[in-house]
C-alpha angles and dihedrals in degrees: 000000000000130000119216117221114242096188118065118239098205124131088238099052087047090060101038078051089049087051103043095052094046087045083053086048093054089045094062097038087058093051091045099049101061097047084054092055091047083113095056098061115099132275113234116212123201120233096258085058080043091054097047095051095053086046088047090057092047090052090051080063087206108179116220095036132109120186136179139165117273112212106187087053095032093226143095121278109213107193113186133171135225101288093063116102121214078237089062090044077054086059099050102047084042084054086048095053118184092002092052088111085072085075118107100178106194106182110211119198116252133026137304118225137167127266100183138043148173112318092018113141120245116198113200129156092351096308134121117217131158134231118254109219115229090252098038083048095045085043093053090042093054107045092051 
């Protein structure tokens, strides 16, 4: 008796066959790889985390540091000089606890130093105001 092939044995099945399974194989890889890096994509913080991370690096009272919301990244750019040690960056994100991913530190070389103080003038929309100085501030606060 004789048994009928039911798969072809031509050059040209046996590629369309070879395609079509490692088409099936990158398929599945592609599937597969973004569910691995789920972990990799960003963590979005809302403004109040925002907020207490940019109080928590008041708090750390680190000198030579400067910090704002950026609002294109949604985190806090930390920006330190040159006297700041990775030990005192360490303070701060352990200040900021659990948010302390929404810190972006950037070091920039040099110092930083004031350039204005208590009683300065500030100019703004035609106006003239003056600076309050931290303890002239705390002071007025507290007695009201």
């Amino acid at each position: 008796m004789r048994i009928k092939r039911t798969t072809p044995s031509s050059g040209i099945s046996r590629r369309t066959r070879l395609i079509a399974v490692s088409t099936g194989l990158v398929a599945a890889a592609a599937i597969a790889v973004p569910s691995a890096n789920a972990s990799d994509t960003p963590t979005t913080f809302s403004s109040a985390e925002l907020k207490g991370v940019s109080g928590s690096v008041l708090k750390a009272d680190v000198p030579g540091t400067a910090w704002a919301v950026d609002s294109e990244t949604n985190r806090v750019l930390l920006t330190v000089d040159s006297t700041v040690s990775q030990a005192e960056i360490d303070k701060i994100k352990r200040q900021a606890g659990d948010d302390a991913g929404a810190i972006t530190v950037k070091r920039t070389p040099g110092t930083f130093s004031k350039l204005i103080q208590g009683g300065d003038a500030i100019y703004t929309s035609g106006w003239r105001c003056s600076s309050a100085s931290t303890s002239a501030a705390a002071a007025a606060s507290s007695t009201s």
